[in-house]
N, C-alpha and C positions, 0 to 999 in steps of 0.2 A: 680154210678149214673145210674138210669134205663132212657130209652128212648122211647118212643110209637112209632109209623110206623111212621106216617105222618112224623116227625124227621129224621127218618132213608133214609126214598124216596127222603128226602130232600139232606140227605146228598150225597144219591148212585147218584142223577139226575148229584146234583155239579162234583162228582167225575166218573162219565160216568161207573157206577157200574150199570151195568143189572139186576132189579129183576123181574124176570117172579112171574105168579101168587102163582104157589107151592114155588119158593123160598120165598116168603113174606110170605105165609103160614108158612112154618119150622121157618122162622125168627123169626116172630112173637109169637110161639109158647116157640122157647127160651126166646126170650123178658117177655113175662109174668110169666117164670115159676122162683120161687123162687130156684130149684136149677137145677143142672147140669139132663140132659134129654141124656138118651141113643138113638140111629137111631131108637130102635123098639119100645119105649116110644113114640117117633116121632110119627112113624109109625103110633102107636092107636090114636093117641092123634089127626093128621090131620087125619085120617079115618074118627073119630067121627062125625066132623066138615064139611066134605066135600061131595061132590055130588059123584066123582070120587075117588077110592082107589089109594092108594100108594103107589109104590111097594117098596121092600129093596134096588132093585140098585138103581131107581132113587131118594130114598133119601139119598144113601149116595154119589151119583152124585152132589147132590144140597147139601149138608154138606162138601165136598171137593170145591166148587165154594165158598158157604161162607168162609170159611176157609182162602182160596188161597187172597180172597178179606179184610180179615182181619176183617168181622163183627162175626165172630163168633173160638170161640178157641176150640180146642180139650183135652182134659184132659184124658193125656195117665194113667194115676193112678187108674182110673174107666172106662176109653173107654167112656165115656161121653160127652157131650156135651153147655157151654155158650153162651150166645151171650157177644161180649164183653164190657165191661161196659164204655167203651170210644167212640165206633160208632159214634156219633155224635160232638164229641169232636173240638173244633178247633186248640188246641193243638196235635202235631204229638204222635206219641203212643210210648209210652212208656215197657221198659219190665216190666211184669205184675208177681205176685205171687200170685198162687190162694188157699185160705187155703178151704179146702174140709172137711166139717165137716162127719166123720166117723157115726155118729148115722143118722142124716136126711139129707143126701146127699147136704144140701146148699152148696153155695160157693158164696165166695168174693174176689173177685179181686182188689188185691193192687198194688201200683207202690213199684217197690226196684228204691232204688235211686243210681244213677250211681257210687255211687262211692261202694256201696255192688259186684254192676257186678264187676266193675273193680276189685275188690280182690278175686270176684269168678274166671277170668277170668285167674288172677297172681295165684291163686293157683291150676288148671288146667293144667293150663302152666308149671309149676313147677311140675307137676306130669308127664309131657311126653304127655301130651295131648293137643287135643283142640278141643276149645269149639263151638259143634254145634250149638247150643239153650242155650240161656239165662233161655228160660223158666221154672219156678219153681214152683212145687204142692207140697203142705204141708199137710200129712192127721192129722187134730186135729179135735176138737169139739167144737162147738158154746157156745156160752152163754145160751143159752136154753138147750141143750143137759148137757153140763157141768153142771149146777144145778141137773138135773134131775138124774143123777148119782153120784152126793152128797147126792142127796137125799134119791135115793134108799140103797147106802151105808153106809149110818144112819140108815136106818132101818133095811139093814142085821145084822148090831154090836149088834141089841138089843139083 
């Protein structure tokens, strides 16, 4: 579920979550972007838009603030960047699985339902381990991309 700012201000004011103006800049820039957005992506992307440049610490200052605040997730698989698709939620957050498509960078974040964690968590456990993070990235391919190399691979056969 996508969420516009107004949504978001609304929820950070409820939840006593600080957005200065660069933060709602980077947020907002996730919020619209259809997939996962790198710091230096960031970077150009609120340069473009802004009066004042951006530097790399302080947006990866304001990308660890979001983070820590839970509107925005890290996707250690590509070092990229979501906003997360429950921000406004008034349901508590749930763990999230994000499938990252390898051709066009999209991503979609799904709920695993507790009872997948709990058997991740048993078979973890049973390996001698434990479990920092739930959190789980899947690299596949979209419905778009998946066509598009059926397609292509139709046409190498000929």
């Amino acid at each position: 579920m996508k969420f516009d700012m107004y949504q978001v201000e609304q929820y950070c004011d409820k939840h006593g979550i600080r957005l200065t103006e660069r933060r709602k800049q980077v947020l907002g820039e996730l919020l619209q972007s259809e997939k996962a957005l790198s710091a230096y992506e960031l970077i150009d992307d609120c340069n473009k838009k802004a009066k004042k440049n951006i530097s790399a610490m302080s947006i990866y200052r304001i990308l660890d603030y979001l983070e820590s605040q839970r509107l925005v997730h890290k996707l250690n698989l590509t070092n990229k960047y979501v906003a997360c698709s429950h921000i406004a939620c008034e349901h508590g957050h749930v763990t999230s699985q994000f499938l990252i498509c390898g051709g066009c960078s999209k991503v979609e974040e799904v709920n695993v339902s507790p009872s997948t964690i709990s058997a991740l968590e048993a078979s973890v456990e049973a390996a001698g381990f434990s479990l920092m993070s739930p959190h789980i990235e899947v690299k596949c391919l979209c419905g778009s991309c998946s066509k598009e190399q059926l397609n292509k691979e139709s046409v190498d056969k000929r």
